[in-house]
Backbone as XML, in Angstrom:
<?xml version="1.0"?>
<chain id="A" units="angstrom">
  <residue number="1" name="UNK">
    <atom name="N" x="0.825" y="-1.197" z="0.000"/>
    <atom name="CA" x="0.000" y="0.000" z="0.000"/>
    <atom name="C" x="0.869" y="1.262" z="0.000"/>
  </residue>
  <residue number="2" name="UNK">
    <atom name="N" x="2.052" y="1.297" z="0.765"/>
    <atom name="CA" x="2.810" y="2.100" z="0.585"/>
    <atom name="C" x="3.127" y="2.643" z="-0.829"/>
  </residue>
  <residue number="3" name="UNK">
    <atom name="N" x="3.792" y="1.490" z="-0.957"/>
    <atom name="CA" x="4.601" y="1.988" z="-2.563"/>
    <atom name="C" x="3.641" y="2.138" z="-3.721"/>
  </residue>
  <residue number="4" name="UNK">
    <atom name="N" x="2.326" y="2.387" z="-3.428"/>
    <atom name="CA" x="1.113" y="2.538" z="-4.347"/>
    <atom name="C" x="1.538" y="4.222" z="-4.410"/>
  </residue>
  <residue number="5" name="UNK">
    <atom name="N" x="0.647" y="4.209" z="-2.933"/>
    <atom name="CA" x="1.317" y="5.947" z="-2.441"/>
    <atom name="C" x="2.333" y="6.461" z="-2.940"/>
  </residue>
  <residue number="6" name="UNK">
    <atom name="N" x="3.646" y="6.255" z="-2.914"/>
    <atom name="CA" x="4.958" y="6.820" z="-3.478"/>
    <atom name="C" x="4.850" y="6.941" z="-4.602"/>
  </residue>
  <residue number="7" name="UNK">
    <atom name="N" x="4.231" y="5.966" z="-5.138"/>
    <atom name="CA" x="4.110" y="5.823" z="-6.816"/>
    <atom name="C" x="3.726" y="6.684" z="-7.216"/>
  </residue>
  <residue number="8" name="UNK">
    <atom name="N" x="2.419" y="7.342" z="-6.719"/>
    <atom name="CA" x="1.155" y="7.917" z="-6.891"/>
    <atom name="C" x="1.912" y="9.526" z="-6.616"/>
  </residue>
  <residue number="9" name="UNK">
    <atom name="N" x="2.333" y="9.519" z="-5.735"/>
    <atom name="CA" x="2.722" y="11.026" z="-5.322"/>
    <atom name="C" x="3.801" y="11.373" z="-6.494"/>
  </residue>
  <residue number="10" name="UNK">
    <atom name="N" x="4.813" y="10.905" z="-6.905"/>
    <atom name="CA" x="6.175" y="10.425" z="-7.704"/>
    <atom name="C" x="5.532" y="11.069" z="-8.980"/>
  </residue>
  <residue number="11" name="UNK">
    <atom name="N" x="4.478" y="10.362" z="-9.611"/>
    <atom name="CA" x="4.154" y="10.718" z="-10.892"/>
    <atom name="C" x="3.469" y="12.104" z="-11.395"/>
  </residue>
  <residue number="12" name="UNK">
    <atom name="N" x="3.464" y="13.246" z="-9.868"/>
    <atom name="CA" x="3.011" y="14.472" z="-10.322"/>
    <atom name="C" x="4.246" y="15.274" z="-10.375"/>
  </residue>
  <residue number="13" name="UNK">
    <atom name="N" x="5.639" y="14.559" z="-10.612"/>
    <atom name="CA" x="6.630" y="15.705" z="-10.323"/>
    <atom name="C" x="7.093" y="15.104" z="-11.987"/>
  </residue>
  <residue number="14" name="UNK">
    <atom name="N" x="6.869" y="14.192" z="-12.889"/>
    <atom name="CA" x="7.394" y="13.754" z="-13.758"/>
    <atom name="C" x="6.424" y="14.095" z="-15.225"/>
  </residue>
  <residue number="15" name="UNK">
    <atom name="N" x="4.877" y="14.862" z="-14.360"/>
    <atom name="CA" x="4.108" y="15.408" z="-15.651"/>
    <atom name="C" x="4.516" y="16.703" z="-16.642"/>
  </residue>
  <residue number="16" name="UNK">
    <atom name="N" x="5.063" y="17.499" z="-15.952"/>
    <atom name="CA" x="5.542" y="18.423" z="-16.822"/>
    <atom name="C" x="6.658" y="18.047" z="-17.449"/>
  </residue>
  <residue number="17" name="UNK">
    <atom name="N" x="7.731" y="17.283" z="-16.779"/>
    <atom name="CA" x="8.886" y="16.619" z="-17.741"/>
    <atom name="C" x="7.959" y="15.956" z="-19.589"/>
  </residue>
  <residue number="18" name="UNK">
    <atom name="N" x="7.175" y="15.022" z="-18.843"/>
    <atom name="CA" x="6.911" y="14.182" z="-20.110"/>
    <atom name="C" x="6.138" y="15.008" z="-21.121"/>
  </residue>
  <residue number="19" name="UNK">
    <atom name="N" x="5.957" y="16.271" z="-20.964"/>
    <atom name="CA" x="5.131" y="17.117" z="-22.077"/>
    <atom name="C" x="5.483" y="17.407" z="-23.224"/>
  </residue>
  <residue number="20" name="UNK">
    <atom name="N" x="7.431" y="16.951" z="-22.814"/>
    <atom name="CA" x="7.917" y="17.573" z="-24.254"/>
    <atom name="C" x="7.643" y="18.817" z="-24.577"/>
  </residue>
  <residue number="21" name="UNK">
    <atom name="N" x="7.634" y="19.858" z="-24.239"/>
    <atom name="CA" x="7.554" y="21.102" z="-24.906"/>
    <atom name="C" x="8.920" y="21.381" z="-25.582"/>
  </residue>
  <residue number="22" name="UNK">
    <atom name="N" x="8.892" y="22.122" z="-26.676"/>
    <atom name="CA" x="10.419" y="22.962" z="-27.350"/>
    <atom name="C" x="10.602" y="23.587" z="-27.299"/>
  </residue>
  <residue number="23" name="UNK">
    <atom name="N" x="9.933" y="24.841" z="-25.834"/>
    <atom name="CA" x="10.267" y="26.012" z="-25.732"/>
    <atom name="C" x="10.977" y="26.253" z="-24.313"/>
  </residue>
  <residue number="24" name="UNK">
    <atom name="N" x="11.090" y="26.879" z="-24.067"/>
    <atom name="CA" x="11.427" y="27.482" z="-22.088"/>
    <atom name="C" x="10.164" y="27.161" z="-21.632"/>
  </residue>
  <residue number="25" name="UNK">
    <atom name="N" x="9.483" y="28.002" z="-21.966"/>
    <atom name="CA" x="8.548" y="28.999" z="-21.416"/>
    <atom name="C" x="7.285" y="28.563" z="-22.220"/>
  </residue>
  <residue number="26" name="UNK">
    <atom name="N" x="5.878" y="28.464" z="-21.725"/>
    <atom name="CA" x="4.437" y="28.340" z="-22.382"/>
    <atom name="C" x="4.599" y="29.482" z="-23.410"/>
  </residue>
  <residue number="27" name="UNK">
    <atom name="N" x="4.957" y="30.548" z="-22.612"/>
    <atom name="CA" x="4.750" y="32.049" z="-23.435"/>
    <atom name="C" x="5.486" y="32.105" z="-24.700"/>
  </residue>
  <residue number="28" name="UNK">
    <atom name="N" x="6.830" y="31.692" z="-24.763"/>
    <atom name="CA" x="7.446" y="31.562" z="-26.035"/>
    <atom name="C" x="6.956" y="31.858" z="-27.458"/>
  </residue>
  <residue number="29" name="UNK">
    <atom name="N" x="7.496" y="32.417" z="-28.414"/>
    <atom name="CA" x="6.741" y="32.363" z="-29.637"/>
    <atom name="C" x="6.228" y="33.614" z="-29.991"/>
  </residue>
  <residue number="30" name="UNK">
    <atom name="N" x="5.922" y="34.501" z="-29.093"/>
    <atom name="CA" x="5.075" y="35.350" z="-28.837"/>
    <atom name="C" x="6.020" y="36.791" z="-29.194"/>
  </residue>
  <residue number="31" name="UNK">
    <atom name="N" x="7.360" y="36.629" z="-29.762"/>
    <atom name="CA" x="8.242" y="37.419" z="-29.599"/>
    <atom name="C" x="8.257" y="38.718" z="-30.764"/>
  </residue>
  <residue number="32" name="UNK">
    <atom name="N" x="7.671" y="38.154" z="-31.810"/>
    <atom name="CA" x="7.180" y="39.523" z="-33.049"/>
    <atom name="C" x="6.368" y="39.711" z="-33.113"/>
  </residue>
  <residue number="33" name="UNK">
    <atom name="N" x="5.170" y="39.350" z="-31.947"/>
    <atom name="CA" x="3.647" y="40.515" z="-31.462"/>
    <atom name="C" x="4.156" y="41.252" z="-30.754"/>
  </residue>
  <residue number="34" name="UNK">
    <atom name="N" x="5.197" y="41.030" z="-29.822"/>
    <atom name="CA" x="5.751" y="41.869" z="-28.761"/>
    <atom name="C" x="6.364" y="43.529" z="-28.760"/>
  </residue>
  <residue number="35" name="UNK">
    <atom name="N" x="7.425" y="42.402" z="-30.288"/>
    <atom name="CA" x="8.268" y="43.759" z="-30.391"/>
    <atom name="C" x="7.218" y="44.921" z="-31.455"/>
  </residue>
  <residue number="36" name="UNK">
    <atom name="N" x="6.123" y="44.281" z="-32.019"/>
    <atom name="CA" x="5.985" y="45.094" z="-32.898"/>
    <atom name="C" x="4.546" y="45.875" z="-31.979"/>
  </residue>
  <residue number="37" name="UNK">
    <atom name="N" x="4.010" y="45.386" z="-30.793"/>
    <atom name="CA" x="3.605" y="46.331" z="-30.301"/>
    <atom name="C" x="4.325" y="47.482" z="-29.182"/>
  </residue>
  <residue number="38" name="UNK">
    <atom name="N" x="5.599" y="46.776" z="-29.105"/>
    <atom name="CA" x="6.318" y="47.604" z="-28.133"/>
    <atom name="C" x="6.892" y="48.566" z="-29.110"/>
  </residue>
  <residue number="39" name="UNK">
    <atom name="N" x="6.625" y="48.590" z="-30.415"/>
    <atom name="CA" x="7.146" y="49.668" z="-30.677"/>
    <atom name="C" x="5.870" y="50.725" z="-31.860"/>
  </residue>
  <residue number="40" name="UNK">
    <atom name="N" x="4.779" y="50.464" z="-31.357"/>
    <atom name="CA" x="3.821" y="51.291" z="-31.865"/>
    <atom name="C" x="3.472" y="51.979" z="-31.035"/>
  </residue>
  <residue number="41" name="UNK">
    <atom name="N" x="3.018" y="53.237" z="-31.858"/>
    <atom name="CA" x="3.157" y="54.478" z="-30.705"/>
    <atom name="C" x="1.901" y="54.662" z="-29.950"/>
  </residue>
  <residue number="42" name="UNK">
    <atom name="N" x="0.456" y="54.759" z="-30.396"/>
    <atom name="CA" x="-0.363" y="54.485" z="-29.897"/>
    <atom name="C" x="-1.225" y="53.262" z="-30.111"/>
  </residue>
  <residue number="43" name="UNK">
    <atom name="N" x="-1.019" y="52.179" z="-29.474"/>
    <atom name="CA" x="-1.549" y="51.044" z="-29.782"/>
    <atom name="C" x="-3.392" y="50.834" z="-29.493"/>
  </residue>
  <residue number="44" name="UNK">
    <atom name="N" x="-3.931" y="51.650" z="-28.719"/>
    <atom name="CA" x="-4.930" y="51.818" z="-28.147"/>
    <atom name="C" x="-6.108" y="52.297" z="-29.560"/>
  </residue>
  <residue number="45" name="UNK">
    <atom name="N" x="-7.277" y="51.826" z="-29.873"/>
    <atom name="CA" x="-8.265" y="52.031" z="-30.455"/>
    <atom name="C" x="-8.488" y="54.133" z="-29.823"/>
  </residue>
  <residue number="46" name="UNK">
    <atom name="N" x="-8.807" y="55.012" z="-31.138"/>
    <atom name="CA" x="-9.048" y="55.805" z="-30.921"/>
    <atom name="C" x="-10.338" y="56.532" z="-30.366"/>
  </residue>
  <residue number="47" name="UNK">
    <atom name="N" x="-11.484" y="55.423" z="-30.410"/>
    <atom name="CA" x="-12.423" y="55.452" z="-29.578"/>
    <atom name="C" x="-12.432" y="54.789" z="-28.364"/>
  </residue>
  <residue number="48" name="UNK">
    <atom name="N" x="-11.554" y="54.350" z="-27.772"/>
    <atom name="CA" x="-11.845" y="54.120" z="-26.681"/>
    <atom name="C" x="-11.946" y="55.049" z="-25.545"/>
  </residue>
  <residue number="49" name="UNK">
    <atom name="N" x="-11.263" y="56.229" z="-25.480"/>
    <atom name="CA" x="-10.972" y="57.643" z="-24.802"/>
    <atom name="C" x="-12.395" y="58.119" z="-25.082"/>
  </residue>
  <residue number="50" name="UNK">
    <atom name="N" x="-13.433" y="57.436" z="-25.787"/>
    <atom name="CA" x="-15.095" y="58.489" z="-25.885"/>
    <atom name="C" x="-15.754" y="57.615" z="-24.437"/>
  </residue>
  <residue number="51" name="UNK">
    <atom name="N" x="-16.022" y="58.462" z="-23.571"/>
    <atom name="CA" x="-16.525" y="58.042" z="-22.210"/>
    <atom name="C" x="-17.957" y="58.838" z="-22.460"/>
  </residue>
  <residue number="52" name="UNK">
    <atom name="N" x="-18.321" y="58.942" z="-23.466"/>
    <atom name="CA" x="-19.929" y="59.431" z="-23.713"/>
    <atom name="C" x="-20.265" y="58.514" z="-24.091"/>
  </residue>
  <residue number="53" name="UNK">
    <atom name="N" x="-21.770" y="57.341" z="-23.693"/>
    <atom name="CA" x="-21.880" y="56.556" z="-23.635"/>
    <atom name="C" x="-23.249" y="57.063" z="-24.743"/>
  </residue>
  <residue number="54" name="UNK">
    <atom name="N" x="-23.780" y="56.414" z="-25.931"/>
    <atom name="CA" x="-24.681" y="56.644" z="-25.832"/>
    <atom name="C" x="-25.696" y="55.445" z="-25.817"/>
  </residue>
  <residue number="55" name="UNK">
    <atom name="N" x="-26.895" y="55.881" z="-25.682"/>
    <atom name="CA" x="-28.143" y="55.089" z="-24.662"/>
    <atom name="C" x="-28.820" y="55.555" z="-23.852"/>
  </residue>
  <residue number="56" name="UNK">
    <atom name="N" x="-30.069" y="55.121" z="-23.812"/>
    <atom name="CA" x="-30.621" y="55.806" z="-22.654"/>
    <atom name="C" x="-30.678" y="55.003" z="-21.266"/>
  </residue>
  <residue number="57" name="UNK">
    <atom name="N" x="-30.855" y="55.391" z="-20.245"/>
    <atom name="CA" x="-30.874" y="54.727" z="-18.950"/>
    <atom name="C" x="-32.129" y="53.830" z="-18.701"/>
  </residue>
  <residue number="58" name="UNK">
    <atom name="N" x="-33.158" y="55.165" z="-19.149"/>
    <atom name="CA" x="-34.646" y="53.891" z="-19.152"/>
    <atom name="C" x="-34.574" y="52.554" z="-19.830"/>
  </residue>
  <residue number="59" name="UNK">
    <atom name="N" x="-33.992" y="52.805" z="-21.053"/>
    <atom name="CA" x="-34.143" y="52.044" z="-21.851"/>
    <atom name="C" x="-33.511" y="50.543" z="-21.534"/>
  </residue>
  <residue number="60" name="UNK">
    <atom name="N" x="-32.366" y="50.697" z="-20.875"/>
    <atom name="CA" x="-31.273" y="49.997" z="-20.611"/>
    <atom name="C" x="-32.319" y="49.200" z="-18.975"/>
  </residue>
  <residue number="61" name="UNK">
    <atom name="N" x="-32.575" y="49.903" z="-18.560"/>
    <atom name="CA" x="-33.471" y="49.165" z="-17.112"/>
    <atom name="C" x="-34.487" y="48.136" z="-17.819"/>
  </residue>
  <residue number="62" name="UNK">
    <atom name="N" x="-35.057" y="49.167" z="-18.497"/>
    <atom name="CA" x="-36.582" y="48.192" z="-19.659"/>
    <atom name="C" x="-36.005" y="46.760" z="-20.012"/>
  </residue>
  <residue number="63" name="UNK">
    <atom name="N" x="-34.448" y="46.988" z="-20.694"/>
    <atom name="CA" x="-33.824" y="46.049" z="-20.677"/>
    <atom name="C" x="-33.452" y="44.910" z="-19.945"/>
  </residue>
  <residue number="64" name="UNK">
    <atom name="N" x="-33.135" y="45.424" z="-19.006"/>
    <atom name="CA" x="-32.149" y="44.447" z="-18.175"/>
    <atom name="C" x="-33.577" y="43.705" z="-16.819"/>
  </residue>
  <residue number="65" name="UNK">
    <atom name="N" x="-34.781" y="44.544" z="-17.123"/>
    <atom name="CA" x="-35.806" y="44.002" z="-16.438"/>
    <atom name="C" x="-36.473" y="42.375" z="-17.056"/>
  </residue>
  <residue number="66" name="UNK">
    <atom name="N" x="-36.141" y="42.856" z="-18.699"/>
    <atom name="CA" x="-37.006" y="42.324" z="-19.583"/>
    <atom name="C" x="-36.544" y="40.796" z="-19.924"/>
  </residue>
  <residue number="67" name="UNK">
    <atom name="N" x="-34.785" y="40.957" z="-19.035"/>
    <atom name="CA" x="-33.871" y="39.639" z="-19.212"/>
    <atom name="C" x="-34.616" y="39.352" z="-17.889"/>
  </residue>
  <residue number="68" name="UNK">
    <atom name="N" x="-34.627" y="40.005" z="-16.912"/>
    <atom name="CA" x="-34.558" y="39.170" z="-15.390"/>
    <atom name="C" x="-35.784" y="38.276" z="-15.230"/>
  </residue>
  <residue number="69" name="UNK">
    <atom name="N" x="-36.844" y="39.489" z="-15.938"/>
    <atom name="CA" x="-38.066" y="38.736" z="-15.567"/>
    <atom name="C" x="-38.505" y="39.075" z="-17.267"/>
  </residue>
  <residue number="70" name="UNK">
    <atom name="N" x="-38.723" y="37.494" z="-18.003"/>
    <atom name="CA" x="-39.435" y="37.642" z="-19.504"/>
    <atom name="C" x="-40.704" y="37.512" z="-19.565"/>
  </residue>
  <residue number="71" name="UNK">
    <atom name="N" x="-41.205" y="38.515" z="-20.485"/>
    <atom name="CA" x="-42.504" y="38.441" z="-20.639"/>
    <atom name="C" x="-43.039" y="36.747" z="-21.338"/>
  </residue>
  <residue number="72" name="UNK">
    <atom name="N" x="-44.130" y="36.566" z="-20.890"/>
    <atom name="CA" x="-45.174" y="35.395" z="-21.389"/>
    <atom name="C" x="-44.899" y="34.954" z="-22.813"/>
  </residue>
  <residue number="73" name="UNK">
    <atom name="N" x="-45.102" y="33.359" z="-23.143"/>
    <atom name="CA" x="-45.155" y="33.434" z="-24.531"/>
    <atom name="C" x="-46.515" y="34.126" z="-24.965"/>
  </residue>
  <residue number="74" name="UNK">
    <atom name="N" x="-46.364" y="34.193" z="-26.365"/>
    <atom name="CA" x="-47.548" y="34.279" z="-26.334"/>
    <atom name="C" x="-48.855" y="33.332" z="-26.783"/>
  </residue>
  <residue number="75" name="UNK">
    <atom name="N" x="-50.376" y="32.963" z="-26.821"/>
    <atom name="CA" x="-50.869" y="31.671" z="-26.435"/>
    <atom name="C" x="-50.647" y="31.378" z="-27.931"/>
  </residue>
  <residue number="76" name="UNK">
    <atom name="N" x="-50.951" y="29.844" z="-27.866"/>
    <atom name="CA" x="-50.645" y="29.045" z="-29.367"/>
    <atom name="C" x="-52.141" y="29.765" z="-30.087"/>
  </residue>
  <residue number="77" name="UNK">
    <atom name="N" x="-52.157" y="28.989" z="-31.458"/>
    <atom name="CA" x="-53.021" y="29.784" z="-32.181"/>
    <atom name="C" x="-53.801" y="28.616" z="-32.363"/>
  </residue>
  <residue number="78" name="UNK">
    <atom name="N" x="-55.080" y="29.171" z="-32.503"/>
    <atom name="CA" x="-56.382" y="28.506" z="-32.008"/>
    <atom name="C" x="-56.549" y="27.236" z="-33.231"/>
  </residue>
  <residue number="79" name="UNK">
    <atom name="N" x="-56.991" y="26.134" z="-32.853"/>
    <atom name="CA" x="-56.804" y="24.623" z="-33.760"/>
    <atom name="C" x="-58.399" y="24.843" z="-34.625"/>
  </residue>
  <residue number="80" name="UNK">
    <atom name="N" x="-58.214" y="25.010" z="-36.002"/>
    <atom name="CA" x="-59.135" y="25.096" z="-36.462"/>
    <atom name="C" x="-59.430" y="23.305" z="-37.364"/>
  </residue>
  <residue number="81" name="UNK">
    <atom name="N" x="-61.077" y="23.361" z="-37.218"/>
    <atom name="CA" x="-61.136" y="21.852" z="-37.286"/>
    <atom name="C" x="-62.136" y="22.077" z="-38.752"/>
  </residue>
  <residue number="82" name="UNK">
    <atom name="N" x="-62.295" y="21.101" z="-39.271"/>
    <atom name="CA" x="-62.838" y="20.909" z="-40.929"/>
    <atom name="C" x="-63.717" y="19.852" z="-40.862"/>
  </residue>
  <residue number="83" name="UNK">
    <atom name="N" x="-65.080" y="19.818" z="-40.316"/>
    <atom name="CA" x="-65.962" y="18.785" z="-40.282"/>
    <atom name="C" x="-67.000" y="18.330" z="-41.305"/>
  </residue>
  <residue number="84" name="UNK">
    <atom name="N" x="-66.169" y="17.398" z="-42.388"/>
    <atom name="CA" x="-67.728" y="17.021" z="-42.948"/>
    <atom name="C" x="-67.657" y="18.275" z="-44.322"/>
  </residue>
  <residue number="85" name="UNK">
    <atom name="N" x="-66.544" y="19.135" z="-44.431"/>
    <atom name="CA" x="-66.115" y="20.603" z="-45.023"/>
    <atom name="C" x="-67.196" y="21.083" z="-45.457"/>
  </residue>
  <residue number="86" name="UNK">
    <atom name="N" x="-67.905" y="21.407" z="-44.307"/>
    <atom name="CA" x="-68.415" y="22.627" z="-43.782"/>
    <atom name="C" x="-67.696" y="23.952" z="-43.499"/>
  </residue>
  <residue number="87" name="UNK">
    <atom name="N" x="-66.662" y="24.100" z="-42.951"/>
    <atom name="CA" x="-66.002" y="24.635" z="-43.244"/>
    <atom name="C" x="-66.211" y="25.523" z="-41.769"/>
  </residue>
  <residue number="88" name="UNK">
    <atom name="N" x="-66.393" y="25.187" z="-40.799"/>
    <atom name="CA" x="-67.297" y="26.043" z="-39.574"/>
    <atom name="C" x="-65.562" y="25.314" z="-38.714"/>
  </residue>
  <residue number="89" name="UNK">
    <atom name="N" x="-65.598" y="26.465" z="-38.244"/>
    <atom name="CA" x="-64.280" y="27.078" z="-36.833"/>
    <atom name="C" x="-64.952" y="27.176" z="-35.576"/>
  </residue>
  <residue number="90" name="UNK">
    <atom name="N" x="-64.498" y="26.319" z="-34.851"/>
    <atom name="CA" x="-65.175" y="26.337" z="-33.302"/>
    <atom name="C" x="-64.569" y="27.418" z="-32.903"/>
  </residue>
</chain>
């Protein structure tokens, strides 16, 4: 029972060995997104600096009511029957 245990404990220090990776690092690879945003001058979307939101507030509550609590389906549509084609709708 022991050496189940040892076994058992043993084989979480030998999982990252057996992964084989070919790099250092997970991150690796990543090295000409890096440099080429480290060297753009404003990397940032030019709308993001607009802190005027537009929308309205009601509207957005109407909203966020309309997720919490949804309105009803609405009822199925009435089964019309053909007797004898007569042609008469209960």
């Amino acid at each position: 029972m022991i050496l189940i245990l040892c076994a058992g404990a043993l084989t979480g220090c030998a999982a990252d060995y057996l992964n084989h990776y070919d790099t250092v690092t997970l991150a690796a690879g990543d090295t000409q997104k890096y440099n080429s945003m480290l060297q753009t001058v404003d990397p940032l979307n030019p709308n993001s600096r607009n802190t005027h939101i537009e929308g309205d507030g009601t509207r957005a509550a109407l909203v966020a009511h309309n997720y919490k609590f949804p309105p009803p389906p609405p009822p199925p549509p009435a089964i019309t029957v053909n007797v004898g084609g007569s042609g008469v709708t209960p």
